[in-house]
C-alpha positions in Angstrom: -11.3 10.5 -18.5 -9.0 13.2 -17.7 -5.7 13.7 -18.9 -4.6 15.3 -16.0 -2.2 13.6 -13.6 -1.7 15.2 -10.1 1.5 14.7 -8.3 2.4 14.4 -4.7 6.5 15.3 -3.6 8.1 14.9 -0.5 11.0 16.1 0.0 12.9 14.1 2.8 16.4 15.9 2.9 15.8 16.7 6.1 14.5 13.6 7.6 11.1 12.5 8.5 8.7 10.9 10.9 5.1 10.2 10.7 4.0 13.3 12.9 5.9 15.3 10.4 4.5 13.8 7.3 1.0 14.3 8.5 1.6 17.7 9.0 2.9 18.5 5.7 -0.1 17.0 4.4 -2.5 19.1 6.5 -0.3 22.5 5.9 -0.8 21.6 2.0 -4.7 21.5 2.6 -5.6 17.9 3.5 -8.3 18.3 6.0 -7.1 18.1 10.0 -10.9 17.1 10.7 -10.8 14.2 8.0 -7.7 12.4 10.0 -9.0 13.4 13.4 -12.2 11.4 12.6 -10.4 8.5 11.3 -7.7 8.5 14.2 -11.1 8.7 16.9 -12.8 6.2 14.6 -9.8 4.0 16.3 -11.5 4.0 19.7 -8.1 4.7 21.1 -8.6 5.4 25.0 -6.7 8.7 25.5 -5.4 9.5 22.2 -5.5 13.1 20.3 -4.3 15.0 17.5 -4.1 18.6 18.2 -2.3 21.2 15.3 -0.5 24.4 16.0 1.8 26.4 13.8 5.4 26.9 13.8 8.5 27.8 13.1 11.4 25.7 12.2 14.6 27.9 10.8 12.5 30.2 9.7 10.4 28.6 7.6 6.4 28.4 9.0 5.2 24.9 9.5 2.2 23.2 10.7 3.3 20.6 14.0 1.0 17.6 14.5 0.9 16.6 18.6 -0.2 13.3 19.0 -1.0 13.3 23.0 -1.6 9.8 25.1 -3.0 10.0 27.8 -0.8 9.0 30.9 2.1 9.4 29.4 4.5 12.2 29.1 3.9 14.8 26.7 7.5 14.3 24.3 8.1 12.5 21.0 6.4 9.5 20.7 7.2 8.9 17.2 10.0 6.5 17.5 8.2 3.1 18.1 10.3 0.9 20.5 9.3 -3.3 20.9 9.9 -5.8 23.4 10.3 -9.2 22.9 10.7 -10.7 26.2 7.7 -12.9 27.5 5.7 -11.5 30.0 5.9 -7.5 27.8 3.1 -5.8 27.6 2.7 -4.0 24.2 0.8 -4.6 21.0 1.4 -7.5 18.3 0.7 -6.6 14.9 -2.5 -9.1 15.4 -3.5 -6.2 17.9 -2.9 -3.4 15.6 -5.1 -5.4 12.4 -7.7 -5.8 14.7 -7.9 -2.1 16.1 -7.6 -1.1 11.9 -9.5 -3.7 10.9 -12.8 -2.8 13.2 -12.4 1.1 12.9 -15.2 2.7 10.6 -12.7 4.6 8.0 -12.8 4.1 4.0 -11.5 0.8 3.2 -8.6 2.4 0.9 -7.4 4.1 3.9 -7.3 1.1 6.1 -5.8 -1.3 4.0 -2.8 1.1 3.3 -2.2 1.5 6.6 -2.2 -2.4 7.1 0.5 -2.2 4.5 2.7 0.4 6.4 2.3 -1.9 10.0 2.8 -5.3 8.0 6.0 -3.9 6.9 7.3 -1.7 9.4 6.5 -4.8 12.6 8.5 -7.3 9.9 11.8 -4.6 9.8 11.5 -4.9 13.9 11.2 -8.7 13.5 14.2 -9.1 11.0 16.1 -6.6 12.9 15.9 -8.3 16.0 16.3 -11.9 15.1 12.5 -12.9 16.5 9.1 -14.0 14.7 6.7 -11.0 14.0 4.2 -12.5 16.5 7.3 -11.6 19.0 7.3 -8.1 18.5 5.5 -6.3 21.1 5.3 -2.1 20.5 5.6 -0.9 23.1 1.7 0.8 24.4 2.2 4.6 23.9 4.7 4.1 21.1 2.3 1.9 18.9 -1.0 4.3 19.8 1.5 6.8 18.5 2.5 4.8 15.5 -1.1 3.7 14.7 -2.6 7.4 14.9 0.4 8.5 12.8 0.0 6.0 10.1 -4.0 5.9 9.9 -3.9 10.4 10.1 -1.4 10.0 7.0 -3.3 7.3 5.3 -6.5 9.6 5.6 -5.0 12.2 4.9 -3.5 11.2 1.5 -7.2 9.6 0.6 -8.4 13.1 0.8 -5.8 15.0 -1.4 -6.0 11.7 -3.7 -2.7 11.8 -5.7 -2.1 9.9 -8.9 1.7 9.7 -8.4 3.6 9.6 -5.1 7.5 10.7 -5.7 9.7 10.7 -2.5 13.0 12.4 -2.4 16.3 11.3 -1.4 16.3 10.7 2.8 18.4 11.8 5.1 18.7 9.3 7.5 20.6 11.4 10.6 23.9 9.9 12.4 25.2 9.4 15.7 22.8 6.8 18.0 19.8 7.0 19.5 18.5 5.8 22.6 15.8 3.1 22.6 14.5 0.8 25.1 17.4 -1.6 24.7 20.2 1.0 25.1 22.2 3.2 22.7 21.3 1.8 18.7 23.3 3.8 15.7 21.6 5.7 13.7 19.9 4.6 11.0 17.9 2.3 13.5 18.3 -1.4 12.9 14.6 -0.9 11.8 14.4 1.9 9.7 17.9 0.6 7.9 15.5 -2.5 6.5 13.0 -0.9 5.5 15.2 1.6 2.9 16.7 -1.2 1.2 15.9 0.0 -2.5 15.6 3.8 -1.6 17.8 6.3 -2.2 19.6 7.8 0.8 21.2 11.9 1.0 24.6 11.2 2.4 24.4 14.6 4.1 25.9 14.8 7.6 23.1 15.2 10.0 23.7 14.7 13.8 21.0 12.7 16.0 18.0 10.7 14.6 16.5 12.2 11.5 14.1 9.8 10.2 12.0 7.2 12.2 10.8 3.7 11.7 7.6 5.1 10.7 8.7 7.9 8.8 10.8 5.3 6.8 7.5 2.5 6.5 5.2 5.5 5.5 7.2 6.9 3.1 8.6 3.2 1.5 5.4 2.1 1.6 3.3 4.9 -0.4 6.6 6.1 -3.2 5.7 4.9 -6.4 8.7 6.7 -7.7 12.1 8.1 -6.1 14.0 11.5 -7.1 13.6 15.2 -7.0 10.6 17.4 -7.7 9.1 16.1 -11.0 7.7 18.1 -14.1 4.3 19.7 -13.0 2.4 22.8 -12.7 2.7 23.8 -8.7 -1.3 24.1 -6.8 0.5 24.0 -3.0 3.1 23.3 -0.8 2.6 22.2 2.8 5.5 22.2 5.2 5.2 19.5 8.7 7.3 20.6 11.5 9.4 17.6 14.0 9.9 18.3 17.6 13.2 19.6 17.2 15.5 22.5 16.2 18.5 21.5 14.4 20.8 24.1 13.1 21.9 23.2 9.8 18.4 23.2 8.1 14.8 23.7 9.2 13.5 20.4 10.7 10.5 20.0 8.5 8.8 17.6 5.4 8.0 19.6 3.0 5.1 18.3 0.7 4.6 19.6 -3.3 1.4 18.8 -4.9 0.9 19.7 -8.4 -0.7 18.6 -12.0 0.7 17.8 -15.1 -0.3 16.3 -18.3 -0.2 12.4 -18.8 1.7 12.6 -22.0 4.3 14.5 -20.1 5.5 10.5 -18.2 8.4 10.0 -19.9 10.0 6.0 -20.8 12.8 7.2 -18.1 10.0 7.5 -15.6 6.2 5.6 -17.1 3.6 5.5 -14.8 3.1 1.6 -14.8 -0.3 0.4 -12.9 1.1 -2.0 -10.2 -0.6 -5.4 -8.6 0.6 -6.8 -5.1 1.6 -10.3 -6.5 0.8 -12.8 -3.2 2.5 -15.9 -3.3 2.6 -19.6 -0.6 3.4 -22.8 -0.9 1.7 -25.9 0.7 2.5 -29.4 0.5 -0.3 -30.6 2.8 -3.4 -29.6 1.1 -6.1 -32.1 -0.5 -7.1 -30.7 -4.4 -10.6 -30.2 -2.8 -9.3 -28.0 0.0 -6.9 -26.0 -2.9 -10.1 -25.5 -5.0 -12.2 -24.3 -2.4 -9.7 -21.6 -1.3 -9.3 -20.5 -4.7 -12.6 -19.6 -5.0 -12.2 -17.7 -1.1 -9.0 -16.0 -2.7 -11.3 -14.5 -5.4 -14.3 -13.6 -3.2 -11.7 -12.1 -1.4 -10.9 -9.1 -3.9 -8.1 -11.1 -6.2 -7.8 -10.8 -9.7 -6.3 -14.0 -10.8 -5.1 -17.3 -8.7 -3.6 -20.0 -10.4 -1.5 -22.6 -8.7 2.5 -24.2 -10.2 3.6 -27.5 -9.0 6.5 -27.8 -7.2 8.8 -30.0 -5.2 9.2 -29.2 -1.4 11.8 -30.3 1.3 12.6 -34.2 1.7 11.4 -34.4 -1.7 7.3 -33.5 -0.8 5.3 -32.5 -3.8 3.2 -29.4 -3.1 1.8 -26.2 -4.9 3.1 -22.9 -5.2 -0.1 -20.9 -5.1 0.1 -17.4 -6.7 -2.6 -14.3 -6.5 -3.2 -11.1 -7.5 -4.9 -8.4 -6.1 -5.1 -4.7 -6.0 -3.0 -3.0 -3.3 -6.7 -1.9 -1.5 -7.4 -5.8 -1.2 -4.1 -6.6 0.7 -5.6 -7.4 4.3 -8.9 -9.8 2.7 -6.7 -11.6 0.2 -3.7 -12.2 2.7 -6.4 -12.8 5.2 -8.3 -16.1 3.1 -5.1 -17.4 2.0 -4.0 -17.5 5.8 -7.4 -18.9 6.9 -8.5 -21.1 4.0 -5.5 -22.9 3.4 -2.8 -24.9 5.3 -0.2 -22.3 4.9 2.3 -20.9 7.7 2.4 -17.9 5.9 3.4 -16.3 2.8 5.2 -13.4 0.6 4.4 -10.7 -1.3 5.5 -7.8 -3.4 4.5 -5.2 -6.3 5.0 -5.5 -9.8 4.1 -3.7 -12.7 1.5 -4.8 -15.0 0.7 -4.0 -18.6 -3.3 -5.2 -19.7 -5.7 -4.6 -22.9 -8.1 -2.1 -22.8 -11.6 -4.3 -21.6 -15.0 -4.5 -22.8 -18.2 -7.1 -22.3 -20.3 -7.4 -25.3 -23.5 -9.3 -25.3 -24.1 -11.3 -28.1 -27.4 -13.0 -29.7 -27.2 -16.6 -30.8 -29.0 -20.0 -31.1 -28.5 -20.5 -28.0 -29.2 -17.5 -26.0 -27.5 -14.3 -25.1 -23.5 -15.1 -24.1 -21.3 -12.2 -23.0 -18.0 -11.8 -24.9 -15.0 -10.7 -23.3 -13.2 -8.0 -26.0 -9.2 -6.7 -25.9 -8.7 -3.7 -27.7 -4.8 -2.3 -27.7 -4.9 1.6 -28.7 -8.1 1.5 -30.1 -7.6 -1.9 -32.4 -9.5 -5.0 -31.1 -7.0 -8.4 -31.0 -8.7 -10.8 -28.6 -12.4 -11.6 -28.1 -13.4 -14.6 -25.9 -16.9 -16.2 -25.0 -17.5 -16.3 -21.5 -17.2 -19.8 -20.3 -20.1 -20.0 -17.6 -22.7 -18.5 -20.5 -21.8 -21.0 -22.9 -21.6 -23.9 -20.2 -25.4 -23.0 -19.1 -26.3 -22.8 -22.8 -24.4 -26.0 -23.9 -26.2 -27.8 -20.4 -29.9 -26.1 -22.1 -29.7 -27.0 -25.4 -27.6 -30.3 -25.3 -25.1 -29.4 -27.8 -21.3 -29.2 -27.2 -19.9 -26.3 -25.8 -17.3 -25.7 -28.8 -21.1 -25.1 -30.8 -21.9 -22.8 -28.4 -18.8 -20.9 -28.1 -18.4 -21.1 -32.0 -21.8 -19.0 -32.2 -20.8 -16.5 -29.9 -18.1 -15.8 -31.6 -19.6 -15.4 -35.4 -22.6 -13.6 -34.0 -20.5 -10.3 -33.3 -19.4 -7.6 -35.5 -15.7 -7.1 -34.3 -14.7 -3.3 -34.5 -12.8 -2.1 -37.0 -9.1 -1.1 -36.0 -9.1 2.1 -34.5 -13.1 2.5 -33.9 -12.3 2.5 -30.4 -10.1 5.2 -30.3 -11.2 8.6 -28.8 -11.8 11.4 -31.2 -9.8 14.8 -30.5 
């Protein structure tokens, strides 16, 4: 495994919107080709990426155009919703289902699923209406989708370890939208950088969108400025505009660095997407069966707490966990398979033991033994239950016997045999 960790900076002191972040990417070598063929893969009538180079306050920058056609050739990038009955628009059911059936790599769909889950909530919340209200409006979401999915692509092909996102600068003044004059930051984009660090820097007119703000939210494992690495490339993505304090750009850093060099101040913890719902109105039989859908579904561990509900119902707080990739099938059978309404979810760090699966010789058969090593040092090993169930069911003997036997017929490791050799 190598020891090498590359890095991916953004530096947002200037603002930033997804057109702009794509760019950066493809100016710091991310193939253009690799996010046109996922943004066609959408089967989006009318929509297409073109590149060009500029020049934003000097600086040269790569501009990505995102055309629609029948509509006016300007910025698209800020995504406006309706909510009246009657719109017409796409609801973030429309936007799964164009994601969801599109031939790209699964890691690139589900992060996009993430960015559109959380950027249709911020309208949602913002506007005081359910999230099956929000209707984008048509040539601002096929904006917003091509935007997010070119990114998402885009970032599969450089393939960073570590994400950092700089300071934003959100911009000032108001902007107009289809409801009239809104200040700037944009109800929206104001939600979804709760948690993030803002620039303070006086900036007239809109800097960053709602998308710029979901993307970079959604992909920062870390805030601040450049981090300690060896520099390999820097890519700059030109917006629309010319402003005159500073070049209208993202700029993008991608570099390496060794993994020793994460400090305590800033560890690089592994992260799960922790998904939580409570139901009061489920049979065990029903709970048991979509447990076993939750881990078809990609999740790593479901286990359910019993709780008391409104007018004093009892019900079960059911809790999974899941890599970030498996956000769209685990959400997905916990929606379907049980009698939820819907449900939460967020990130959290998570510390484990270094895994192995020995198989082990006894009376009774082969049984696989699950082994914990921390730093080299083994301090848990546990028989598999469903080998020594089928053995115990074979042989007729108790399954303590069974599990007993798996456990004395193995040679643990001495402390520190499992450590690698320099």
């Amino acid at each position: 495994m190598s020891t090498r960790e590359k890095i991916l900076w953004f530096d947002a002191t200037a603002g930033a919107s997804g057109d702009m972040i794509l760019g950066s990417l493809v100016d710091l070598g991310a193939s253009f080709a690799a996010a046109k063929r996922a943004v066609a893969a959408l089967g989006l009538t009318g929509v297409r990426l073109t590149r060009h180079t500029v020049v934003r306050g000097a600086v040269a920058a790569t501009r990505i155009d995102v055309s629609i056609a029948g509509y006016p050739h300007d910025d698209h990038h800020h995504v406006h919703t309706k909510h009246r009955r009657g719109d017409h628009g796409r609801t973030l059911s429309d936007i799964r289902k164009i994601i969801a059936k599109a031939s790209i790599e699964a890691s690139v769909r589900d992060r996009a699923l993430v960015i559109f889950r959380r950027l249709v909530e911020a309208e949602a919340e913002a506007h005081g209406v359910t999230v099956k209200s929000v209707h984008l409006h048509e040539a601002g979401a096929a904006d917003a989708i091509a935007d997010v999915v070119g990114v998402c692509a885009a970032l599969q092909a450089i393939g960073p370890d570590r994400i950092v996102v700089s300071p934003m600068t959100t911009g000032s003044g108001t902007v107009t939208c289809a409801h009239g004059l809104y200040p700037v930051p944009a109800p929206a984009t104001s939600l979804l950088l709760r948690g993030a660090p803002l620039t303070g820097i006086e900036a007239q007119g809109e800097r960053l969108t709602p998308t710029g703000a979901a993307i970079l939210t959604s992909i920062a494992n870390a805030y601040g400025g450049p981090p300690s690495m060896t520099l390999k490339a820097v890519g700059h993505g030109a917006g629309t505009r010319e402003y005159p304090e500073r070049p209208n750009v993202v700029r993008a850093l991608l570099g390496e660095r060794e993994a020793a060099e994460f400090t305590v101040a800033a560890p690089r913890i592994p992260q799960v997407l922790v998904v939580e719902f409570t139901v009061d109105d489920a049979t065990p039989q029903l709970l048991a069966y979509a447990i076993e859908q939750l881990f078809a579904a990609g999740a790593l561990d479901v286990h359910t707490t019993p709780v008391q509900m409104k007018k004093g119902r009892a019900g079960h707080q059911v809790t999974a966990l899941t890599h970030v990739e498996n956000f769209d099938t685990v959400t997905r059978a916990a929606l379907t398979e049980t009698t939820t309404f819907g449900l939460r979810f967020h990130l959290e760090g998570r510390i484990e033991l270094e895994r192995a699966i020995e198989r082990v010789a006894t009376p009774y058969g082969a049984i696989h033994v699950k082994v914990g090593r921390l730093d080299g040092a083994e301090v848990h090993a546990v028989p598999e239950y469903e080998d020594c169930a089928a053995a115990a069911r074979k042989h007729g003997v108790p399954l303590c016997m069974v599990q007993q036997a798996a456990v004395a017929g193995r040679r643990p490791a001495k402390p520190g045999a499992g450590k690698k050799r320099r």
